[in-house]
Structures are given as C-alpha cells and as structure tokens.
C-alpha positions as CSV (number, residue, x, y, z in Angstrom):
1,X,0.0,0.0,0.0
2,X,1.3,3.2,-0.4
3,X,2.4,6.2,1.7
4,X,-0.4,7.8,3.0
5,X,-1.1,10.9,5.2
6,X,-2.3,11.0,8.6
7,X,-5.6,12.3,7.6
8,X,-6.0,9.6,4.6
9,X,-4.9,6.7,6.9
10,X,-7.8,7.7,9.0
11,X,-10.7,8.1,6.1
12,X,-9.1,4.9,5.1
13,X,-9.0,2.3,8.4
14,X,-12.1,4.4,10.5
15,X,-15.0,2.9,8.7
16,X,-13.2,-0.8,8.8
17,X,-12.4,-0.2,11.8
18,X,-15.8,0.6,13.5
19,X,-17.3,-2.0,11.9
20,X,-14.7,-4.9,12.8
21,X,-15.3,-4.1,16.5
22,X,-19.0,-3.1,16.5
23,X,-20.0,-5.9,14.5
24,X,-18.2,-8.4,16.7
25,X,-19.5,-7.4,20.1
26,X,-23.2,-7.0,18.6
27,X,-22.2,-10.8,17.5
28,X,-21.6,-12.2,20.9
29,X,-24.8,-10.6,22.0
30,X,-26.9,-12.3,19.5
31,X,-25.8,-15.0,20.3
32,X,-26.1,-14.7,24.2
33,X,-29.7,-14.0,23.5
34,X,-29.9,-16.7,21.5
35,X,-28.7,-19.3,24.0
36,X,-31.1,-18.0,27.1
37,X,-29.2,-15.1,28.4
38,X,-30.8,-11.6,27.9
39,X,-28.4,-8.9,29.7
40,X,-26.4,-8.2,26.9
41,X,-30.3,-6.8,25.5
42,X,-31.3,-5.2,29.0
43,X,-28.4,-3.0,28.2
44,X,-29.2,-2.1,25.2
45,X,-25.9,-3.7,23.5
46,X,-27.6,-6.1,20.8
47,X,-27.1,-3.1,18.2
48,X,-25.3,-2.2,15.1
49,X,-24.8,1.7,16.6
50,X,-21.0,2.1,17.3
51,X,-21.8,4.9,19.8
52,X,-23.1,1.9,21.9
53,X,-19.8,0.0,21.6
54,X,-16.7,2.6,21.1
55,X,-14.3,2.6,23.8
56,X,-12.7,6.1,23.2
57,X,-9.3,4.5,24.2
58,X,-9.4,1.2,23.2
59,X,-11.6,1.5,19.8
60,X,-9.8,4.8,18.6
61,X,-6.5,5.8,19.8
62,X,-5.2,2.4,20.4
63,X,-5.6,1.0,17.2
64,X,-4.5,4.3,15.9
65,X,-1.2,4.3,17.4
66,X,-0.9,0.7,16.5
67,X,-1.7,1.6,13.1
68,X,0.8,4.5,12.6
69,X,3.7,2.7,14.4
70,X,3.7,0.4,11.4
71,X,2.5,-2.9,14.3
72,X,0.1,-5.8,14.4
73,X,-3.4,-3.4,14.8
74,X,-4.5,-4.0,18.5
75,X,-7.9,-2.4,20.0
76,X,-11.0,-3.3,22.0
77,X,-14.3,-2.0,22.1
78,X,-16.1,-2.2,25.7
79,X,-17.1,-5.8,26.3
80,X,-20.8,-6.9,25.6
81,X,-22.0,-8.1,29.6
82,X,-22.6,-12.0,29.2
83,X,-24.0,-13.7,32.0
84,X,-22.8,-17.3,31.3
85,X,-24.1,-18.7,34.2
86,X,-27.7,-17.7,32.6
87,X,-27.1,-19.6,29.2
88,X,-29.4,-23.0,28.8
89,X,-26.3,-24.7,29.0
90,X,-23.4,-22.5,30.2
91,X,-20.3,-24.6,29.5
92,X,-21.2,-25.9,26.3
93,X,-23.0,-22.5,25.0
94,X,-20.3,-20.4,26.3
95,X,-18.2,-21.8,23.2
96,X,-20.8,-20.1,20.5
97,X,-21.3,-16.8,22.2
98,X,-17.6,-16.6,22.2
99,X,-17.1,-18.0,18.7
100,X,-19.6,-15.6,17.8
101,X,-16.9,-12.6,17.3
102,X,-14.6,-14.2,15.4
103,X,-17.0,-15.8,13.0
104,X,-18.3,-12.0,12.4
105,X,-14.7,-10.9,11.6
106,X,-14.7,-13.5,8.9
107,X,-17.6,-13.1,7.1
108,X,-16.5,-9.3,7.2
109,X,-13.2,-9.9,5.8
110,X,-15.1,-12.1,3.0
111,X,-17.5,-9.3,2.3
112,X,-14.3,-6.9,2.4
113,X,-12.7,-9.4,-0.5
114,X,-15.9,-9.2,-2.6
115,X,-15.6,-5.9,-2.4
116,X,-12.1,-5.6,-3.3
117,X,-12.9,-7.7,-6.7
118,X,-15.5,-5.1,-7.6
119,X,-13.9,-2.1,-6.9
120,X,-12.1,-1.9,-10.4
121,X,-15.8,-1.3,-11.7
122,X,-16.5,1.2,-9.4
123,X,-15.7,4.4,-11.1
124,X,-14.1,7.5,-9.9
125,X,-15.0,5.5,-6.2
126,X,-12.3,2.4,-7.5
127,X,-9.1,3.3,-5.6
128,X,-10.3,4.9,-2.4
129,X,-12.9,2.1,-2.6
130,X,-9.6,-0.8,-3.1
131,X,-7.6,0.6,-0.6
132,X,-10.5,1.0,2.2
133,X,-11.6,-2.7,1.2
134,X,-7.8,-4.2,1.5
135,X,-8.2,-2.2,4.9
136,X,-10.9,-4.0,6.3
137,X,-9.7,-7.6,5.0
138,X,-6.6,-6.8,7.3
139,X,-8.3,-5.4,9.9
140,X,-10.8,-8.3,10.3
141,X,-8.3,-11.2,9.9
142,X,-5.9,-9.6,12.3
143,X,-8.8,-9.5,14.6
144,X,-10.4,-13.0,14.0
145,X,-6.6,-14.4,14.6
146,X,-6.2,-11.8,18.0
147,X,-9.7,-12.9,19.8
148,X,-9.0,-16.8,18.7
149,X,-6.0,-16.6,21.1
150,X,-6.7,-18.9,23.8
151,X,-6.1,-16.8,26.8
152,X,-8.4,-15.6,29.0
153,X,-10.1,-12.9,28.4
154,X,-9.8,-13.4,24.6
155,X,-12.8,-15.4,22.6
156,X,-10.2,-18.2,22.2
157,X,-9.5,-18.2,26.0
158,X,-13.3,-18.3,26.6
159,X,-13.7,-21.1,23.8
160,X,-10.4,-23.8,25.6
161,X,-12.7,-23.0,29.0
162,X,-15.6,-24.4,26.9
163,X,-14.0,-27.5,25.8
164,X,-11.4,-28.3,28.0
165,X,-12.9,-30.9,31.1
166,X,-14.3,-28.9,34.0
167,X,-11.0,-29.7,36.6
168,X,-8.8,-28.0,33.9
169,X,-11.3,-25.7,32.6
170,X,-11.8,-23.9,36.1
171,X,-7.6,-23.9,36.3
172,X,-7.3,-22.1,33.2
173,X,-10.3,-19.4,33.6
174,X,-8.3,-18.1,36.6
175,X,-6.0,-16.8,34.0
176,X,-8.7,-14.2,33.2
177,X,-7.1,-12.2,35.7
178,X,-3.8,-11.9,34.4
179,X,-5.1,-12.5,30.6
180,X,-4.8,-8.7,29.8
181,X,-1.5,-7.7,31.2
182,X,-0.1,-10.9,29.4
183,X,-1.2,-10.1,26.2
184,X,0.7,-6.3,26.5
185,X,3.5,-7.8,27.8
186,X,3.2,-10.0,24.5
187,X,2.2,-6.9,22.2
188,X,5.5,-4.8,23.7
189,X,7.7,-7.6,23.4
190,X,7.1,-8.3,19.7
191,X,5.9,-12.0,20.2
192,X,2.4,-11.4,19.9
193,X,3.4,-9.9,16.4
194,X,5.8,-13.4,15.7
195,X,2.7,-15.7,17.0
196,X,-0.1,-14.2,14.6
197,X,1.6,-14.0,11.6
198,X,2.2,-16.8,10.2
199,X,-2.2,-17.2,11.1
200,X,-2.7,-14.2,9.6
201,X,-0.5,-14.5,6.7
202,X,-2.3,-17.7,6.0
203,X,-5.4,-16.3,6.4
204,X,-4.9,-13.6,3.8
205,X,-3.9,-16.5,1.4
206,X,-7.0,-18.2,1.6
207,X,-9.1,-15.5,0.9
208,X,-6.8,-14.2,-2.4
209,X,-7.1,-17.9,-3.1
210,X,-10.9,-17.8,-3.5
211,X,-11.4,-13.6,-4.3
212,X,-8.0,-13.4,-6.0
C-alpha cells in the first residue's frame, strides 16, 4: 500500500475499523440472547450503533497508534455483559457466544474481498474504494486471529474453558485475571506480532485464493 497521510490513513481504516469491532460485540450478544441469556439486551448492546460499543481509548486511539507505528493493529471495544451462568447450557453454549466474534470478523473480511474484486468497476470511487476494502480484509483477519488466542479474556481463552474438562477448565479461567497484562507484555515484546503471523499470513492467502 502506499504512503499515506495522517488524515488519509484515517478516512481509510475508521470505517473498517468501527465496523470490525462493533460488528463483533453485537455478535456475541446475538448470540447470548440466543442461547437463554438476555443482559447483553437489557443493556441495550444487541445493536449495530458504534456509539453503543466505542471505547474512546481502546476503539480509537489504540488502534491508531498501533496503526501508525507500522505494528500488528490491537484495539478493544467495551465488552458486551454476558452472563454465562444464565445460558441453557453454560459450558457448552459459552463456546458459541464466544465463537460468535470471530465468526463476524470472517464473514467481514469475505464481504471486504468481494468488495475488493468489484472495486475496479467502481468508477471515480475504485481506488479509495480498493484501498478502504484491503483495509478491512486486514483489519478483520488480524482481529479473528487476536480474539482466537486462547487466553483468558480473549474469545479463544473463553472457547479452551468451553472445551477443556471442568477440573482443567476452572484452572485455566483463573487466568482471566492476568489475561490482559499478558497479552501487552506479549504486544511490547514483539511476540504477539511473531505468533499471529504466520495465522494471519495464512489467512490472507486463503481468501486471495478464492477472491484473487
């Protein structure tokens, strides 16, 4: 991709941006609500409005200083409440309302492909409309890969609990309280970067495989 300003960067990665994160915390609450428990709806978070899920730090200015210091894109939006405890079956169901993000990143980064193969019929709208779509294949993988993780509090982390047997499950949930500070300790150190990659690179391949 090539050099852009500060301001282009922006109009390029906000819309991808807002949607990768929005989209994937409506997503667990959809499916919360699906499998019996309703607080994520008391609160008002089932919603595509990204006024309801923007964390001004985590949603905005963390991904864009990520973004401008060239490094794997890291952000957070705040977390949709999930009771597991009220799902019909909370071990086994917490599995899908967790899988439920990541599966919304990649049917985003396949609608962010199809998009991409159209845009050289798009007009005057082609380029802006390329570069804005290779943005939000990026953005959607890196997330996808980044939430699949399986540490505690990530999706992934939430998904090992769900299928690991309940002695080691309830071992490795009391991770949760450490799971953030590991994964900046991972993010500053560069592994974090070394452990996606090769995920994300094969991601990418994949989709250019099919949309290509």
């Amino acid at each position: 991709m090539m050099e852009f300003t500060l301001i282009q960067k922006i109009s390029i990665y906000a819309l991808p941006v807002i949607f990768a994160i929005t989209v994937h915390e409506a997503a667990h609450g959809y499916a919360a609500r699906y499998f019996g428990d309703m607080t994520a709806a008391a609160a008002g978070r089932i919603t595509l409005n990204p006024l309801k899920h923007i964390d001004p730090i985590g949603t905005l200015l963390v991904p864009a200083l990520t973004m401008l210091a060239g490094g794997i894109l890291f952000g957070w939006a705040k977390p949709v409440p999930v009771d597991f405890s009220r799902l019909h079956n909370p071990k086994r169901d917490m599995l899908w309302v967790a899988a439920a993000g990541p599966a919304s990143n990649l049917v985003m980064a396949v609608l962010w492909a199809i998009a991409l193969s159209f845009s050289a019929n798009a007009g005057q709208f082609a380029v802006p409309l390329a570069y804005m779509a290779q943005a939000g294949i990026m953005i959607n993988i890196v997330l996808m890969v980044l939430n699949l993780l399986p540490l505690p509090p990530l999706d992934g982390g939430r998904i090992a609990v769900s299928l690991l047997p309940h002695h080691l499950a309830v071992k490795f949930a009391e991770l949760e309280r450490y799971g953030f500070i590991i994964l900046i300790v991972l993010l500053f150190t560069g592994i974090l970067s070394q452990i996606m990659q090769p995920f994300i690179a094969g991601s990418l391949r994949v989709l250019s495989w099919l949309f290509g």
